[in-house]
KOLMI-122777 format. One record per residue (C-alpha): y, z, x. Coordinates in steps of 0.25 Angstrom, whole numbers, plus 2048, in hexadecimal, padded with zeros to 3 digits. Example, Ala and Ser with C-alpha at 12.3 -4.5 7.8 and 13.67 -1.06 7.14 Angstrom:
REM residues 2
7EE81F831
7FC81D837
REM end
This chain:
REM residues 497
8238B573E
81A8C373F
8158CB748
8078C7740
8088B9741
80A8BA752
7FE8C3751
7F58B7749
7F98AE752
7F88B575F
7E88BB758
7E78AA757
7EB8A8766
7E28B476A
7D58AD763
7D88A176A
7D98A5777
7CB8AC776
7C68A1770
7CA89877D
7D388E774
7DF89377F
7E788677D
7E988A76E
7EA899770
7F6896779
80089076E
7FA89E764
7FF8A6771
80B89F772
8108A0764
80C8AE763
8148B376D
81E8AB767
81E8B275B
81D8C0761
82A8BE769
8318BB75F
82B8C6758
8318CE762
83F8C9761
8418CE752
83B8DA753
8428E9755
8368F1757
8378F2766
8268F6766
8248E975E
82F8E1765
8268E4772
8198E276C
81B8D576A
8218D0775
8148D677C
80B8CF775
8148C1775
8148C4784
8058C5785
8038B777D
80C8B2786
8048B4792
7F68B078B
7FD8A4788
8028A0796
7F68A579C
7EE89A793
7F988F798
7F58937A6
7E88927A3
7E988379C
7F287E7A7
7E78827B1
7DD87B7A8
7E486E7A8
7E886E7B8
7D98707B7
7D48647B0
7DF85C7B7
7D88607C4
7CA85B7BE
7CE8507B9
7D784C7C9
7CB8517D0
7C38467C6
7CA83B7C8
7CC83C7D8
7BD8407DB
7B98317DB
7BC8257E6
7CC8207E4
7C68137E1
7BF8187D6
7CC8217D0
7D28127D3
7CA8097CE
7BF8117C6
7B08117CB
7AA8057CA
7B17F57CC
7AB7E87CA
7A77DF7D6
79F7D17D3
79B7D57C5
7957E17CA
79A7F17CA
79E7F87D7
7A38057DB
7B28077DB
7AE8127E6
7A380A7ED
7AC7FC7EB
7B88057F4
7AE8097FD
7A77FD802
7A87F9810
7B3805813
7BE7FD80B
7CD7FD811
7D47F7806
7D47F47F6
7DD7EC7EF
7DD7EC7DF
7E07DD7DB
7E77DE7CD
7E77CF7C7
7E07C67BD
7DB7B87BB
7E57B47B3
7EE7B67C0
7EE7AA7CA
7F47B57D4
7EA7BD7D1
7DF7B37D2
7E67AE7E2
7EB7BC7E7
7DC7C27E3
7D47B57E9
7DC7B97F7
7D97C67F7
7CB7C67F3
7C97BC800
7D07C5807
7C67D0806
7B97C7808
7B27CB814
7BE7D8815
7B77E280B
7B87ED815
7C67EB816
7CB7E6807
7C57E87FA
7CC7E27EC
7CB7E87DF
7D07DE7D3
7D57E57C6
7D67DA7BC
7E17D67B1
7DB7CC7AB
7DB7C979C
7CB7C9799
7BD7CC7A2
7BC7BD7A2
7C77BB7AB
7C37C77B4
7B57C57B5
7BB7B47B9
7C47B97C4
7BB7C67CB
7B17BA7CB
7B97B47D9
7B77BE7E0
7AB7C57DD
7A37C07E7
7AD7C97F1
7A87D87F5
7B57DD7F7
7BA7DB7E9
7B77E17DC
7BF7E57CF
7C17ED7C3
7B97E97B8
7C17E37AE
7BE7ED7A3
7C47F97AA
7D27F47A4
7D68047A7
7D58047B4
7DC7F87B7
7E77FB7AD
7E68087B6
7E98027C3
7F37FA7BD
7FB8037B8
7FB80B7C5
7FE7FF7CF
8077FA7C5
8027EE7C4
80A7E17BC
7FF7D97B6
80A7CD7B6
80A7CD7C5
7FC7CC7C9
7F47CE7D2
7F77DC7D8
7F07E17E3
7F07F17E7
7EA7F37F5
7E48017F7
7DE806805
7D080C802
7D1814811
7DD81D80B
7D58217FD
7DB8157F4
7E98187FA
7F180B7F1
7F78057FE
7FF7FC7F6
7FE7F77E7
8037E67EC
7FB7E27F7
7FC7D57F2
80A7D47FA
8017D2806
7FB7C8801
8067BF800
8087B580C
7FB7BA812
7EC7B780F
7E87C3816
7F17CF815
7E67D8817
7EB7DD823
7F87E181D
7F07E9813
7E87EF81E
7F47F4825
7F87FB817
7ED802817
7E8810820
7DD808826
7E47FE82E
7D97F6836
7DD7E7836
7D57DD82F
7D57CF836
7E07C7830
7D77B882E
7E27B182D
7DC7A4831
7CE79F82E
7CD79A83C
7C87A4845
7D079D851
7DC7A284A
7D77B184B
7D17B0859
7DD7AB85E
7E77B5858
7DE7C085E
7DF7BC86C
7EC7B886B
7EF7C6867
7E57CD873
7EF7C387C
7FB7C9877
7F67D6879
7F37D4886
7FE7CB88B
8077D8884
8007E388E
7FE7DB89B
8107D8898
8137E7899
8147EF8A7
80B7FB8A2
8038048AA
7F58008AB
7ED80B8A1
7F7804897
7F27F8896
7E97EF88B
7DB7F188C
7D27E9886
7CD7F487C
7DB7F4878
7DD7E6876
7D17E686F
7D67F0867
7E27EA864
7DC7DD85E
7D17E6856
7DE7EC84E
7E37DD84C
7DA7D484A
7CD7DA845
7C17E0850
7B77D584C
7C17C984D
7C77D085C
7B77D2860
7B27C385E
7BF7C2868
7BA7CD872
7B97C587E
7C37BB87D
7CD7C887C
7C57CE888
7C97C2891
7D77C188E
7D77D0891
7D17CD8A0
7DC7C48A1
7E57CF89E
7DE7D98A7
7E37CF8B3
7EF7D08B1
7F17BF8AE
7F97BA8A2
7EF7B9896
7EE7AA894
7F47A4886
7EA7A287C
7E5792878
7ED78E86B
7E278B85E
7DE77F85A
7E277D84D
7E1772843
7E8775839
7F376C834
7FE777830
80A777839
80B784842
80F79083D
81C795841
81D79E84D
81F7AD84C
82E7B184D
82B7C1853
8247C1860
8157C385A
80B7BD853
80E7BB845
80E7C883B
8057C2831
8067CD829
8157C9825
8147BD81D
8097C5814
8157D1812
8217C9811
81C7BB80D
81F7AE813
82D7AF817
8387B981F
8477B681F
84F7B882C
85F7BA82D
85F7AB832
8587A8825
84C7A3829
8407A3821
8337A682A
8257AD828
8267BC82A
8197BB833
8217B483E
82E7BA83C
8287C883C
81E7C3848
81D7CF852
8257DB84C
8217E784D
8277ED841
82B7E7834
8367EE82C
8377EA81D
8447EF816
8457ED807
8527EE803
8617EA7FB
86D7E67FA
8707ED7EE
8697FB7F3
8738027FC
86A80B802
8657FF809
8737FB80C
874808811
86980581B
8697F881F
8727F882A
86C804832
85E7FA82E
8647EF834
8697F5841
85A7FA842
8547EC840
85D7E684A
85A7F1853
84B7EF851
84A7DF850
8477DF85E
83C7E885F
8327E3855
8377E8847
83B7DD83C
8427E0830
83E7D9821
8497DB816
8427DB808
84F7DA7FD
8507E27F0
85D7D87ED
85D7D37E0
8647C57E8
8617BC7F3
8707BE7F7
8707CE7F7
8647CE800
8697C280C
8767CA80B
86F7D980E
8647D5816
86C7CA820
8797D6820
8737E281F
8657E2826
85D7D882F
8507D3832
8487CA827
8477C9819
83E7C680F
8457B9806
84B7BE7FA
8467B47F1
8397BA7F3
8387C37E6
82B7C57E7
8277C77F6
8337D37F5
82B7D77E9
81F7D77F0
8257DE7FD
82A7EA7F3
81C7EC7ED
8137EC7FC
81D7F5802
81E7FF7F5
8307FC7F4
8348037EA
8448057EE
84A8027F9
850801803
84280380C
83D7FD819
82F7FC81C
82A7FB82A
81D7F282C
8157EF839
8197E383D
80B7DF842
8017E2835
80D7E582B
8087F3829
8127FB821
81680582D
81F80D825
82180C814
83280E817
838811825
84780E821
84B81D824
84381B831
84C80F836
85A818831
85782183A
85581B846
860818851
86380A854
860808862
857814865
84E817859
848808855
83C80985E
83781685A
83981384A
83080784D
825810855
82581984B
82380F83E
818806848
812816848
80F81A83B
806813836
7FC816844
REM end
């Protein structure tokens, strides 16, 4: 090593960086210096000695000066390159720009934007999946009519374009439903990737809310679907726009005419009972009002004046007269009767499927036993965790305070028996449980509520099923049995107004 050979390669650096080819003339720099510090460290001639540390000095800098300059460069083109992929519609940074409805192209953006859509789910499935072909049949009946409110998109995993083509054929004559053409194998491997989806287990349906910019509410909405023909509601109340969509459960429009005026009665019948001063009771504007948020403005307008008599009635202070019972002819035996003191909470079969345990044992639809409450509390839990040992007994001495004022608790096991969970859930905590040889309802219950460890307890308004709070378990620690339940419930009924 020479001072001349450091001068050769630090000339070469030089001509480099004039020439703009910085990136090379940075490792020239570098090596350069280099040389000349240890130059420095072997020669005696103090003047030399310094001279080359100056000049190794002087490289040093140039040569940090270019890496300033490259790393601002890259942040840069980063930046481009962000500002490029989030200048579009999310749909389109989703789905890519154009899908395929009826054979035709349309307009991811325009698609999204039809009729101010509220909600989009992305049906995973295939033809060669019966599930797939059942679960997708529902939903696309489900949105006919609802395109304003519900919109499907199908991402197929079918084996060939024959077998697509056959199965976006049944619903192609729907609006409301369009897919990603079968070429774009990217971007369906894409989303599957990131919603992590098991191509064993189709279908899988992600619901994302189009008010909140493509916010993904949750990536297995299909767990509403189950023990319900119409969870659309539930999915509604997931969502930030919360209006309620008529719930048709019956064809007969008897059934729904009923149910409204049975609910403006109860209304009534509630406000005319309590000894309240005069400016604080039920108007009709309120009471229109109410029905408006349940049952759907057009259904509670075709009912106007049936509703406007009963509230005369009201007005005079008589006792509202009992509705006539509906005709019916159908041969089913009668349903059974509602164990809360409300109407049935619909919503619950469709969250927790077609049966509920009690501590008696029983085995009943979690529409009646949940029938009236105002808050559902569902805990997910073990034996084998001890933090939710730790927890249960100041959870159970809450339950029992709150049993009387509307709340209901629902045990979800993490055991990995049928004896450790009836041992932890009839010892340990109270309320109902979900039956442990249901596998695949808890399965279903871990993936709509996002449980990833426990233990967690999840509050839910007991008259839609909205998710009130993700995970109130510190809230319910902290309150003081016998002076703290109400305002723990006020507060949860609260946030999400």
């Amino acid at each position: 090593m020479s001072f001349e050979q450091a001068k050769m390669i630090a000339k070469a650096a030089v001509d480099l960086d004039r020439a703009n080819r910085h990136h090379e003339a940075l490792q020239y720099y570098m090596d350069a210096s280099q040389m000349l510090i240890e130059l420095a460290r072997t020669e005696k001639d103090d003047l030399r000695r310094n001279a080359y540390k100056g000049h190794a000095v002087s490289y040093l800098n140039r040569a940090e000066a270019i890496k300033k300059h490259e790393r601002y460069l890259s942040l840069q083109k980063e930046r481009q390159e962000e500002e490029a992929l989030y200048s579009g519609h999310y749909s389109e940074r989703l789905l890519g720009e154009n899908l395929e409805r009826a054979g035709t192209s349309i307009s991811t953006k325009t698609f999204f934007q039809e009729k101010a859509t509220r909600l989009v789910i992305l049906a995973f499935g295939a033809f060669w999946s019966a599930k797939s072909r059942s679960v997708i049949a529902k939903l696309v009946k489900l949105c006919e009519g609802k395109s304003d409110v519900l919109r499907i998109v199908f991402l197929s995993s079918d084996r060939s374009k024959a077998e697509f083509d056959r199965f976006t054929r049944t619903f192609s004559s729907n609006e409301g439903v369009a897919s990603v053409p079968f070429h774009r194998r990217d971007t369906k491997g894409m989303l599957a990737q990131r919603f992590h989806i098991d191509e064993s287990r189709l279908p899988k349906l992600v619901l994302i809310d189009c008010k909140a910019n493509g916010q993904v509410l949750t990536h297995d909405a299909g767990a509403a679907f189950d023990g319900s023909d119409n969870p659309l509601n539930i999915w509604v109340s997931m969502s930030c726009d919360k209006t309620s969509v008529v719930d048709e459960v019956s064809s007969n429009g008897q059934d729904k005419k009923q149910s409204v005026l049975s609910r403006a009665r109860d209304l009534l019948s509630a406000s005319g009972s309590k000894e309240e001063e005069k400016e604080t009771e039920m108007t009709l504007e309120t009471l229109i009002q109410s029905l408006n948020a349940e049952f759907g403005e057009e259904l509670v307008t075709s009912l106007r004046a049936e509703v406007m008599k009963m509230f005369e009635v009201y007005k005079t202070g008589k006792p509202i007269p009992a509705l006539p019972k509906p005709t019916s002819t159908s041969t089913k035996p009668p349903s059974q009767q509602p164990i809360g003191n409300g109407r049935p909470a619909r919503w619950a079969d469709a969250v927790f499927g077609n049966q509920l345990m009690d501590m008696s044992g029983r085995r009943l639809k979690p529409s009646n036993l949940l029938a009236g409450m105002r808050v559902v509390l569902v805990f997910f839990g073990g034996r084998w965790c001890r933090k939710c040992n730790e927890v249960a007994p100041k959870l159970k001495q809450f339950a029992n305070a709150v049993s009387g004022k509307g709340v209901s608790f629902v045990f979800v096991s993490h055991d990995r028996d049928g004896a450790s969970c009836s041992k932890f859930w009839k010892t340990s905590l109270a309320g109902l449980c979900v039956p442990f040889e249901d596998r695949y309802r808890k399965g279903r219950l871990d993936g709509f509520f996002k449980v990833m460890r426990v233990p967690r307890l999840v509050a839910l308004n007991g008259g839609n099923g909205e998710v009130l709070k993700d995970d109130v378990l510190s809230d319910a620690l902290q309150v003081k049995i016998g002076a703290g339940e109400d305002a723990a419930i006020d507060m949860w009924l609260r946030s999400r107004k």
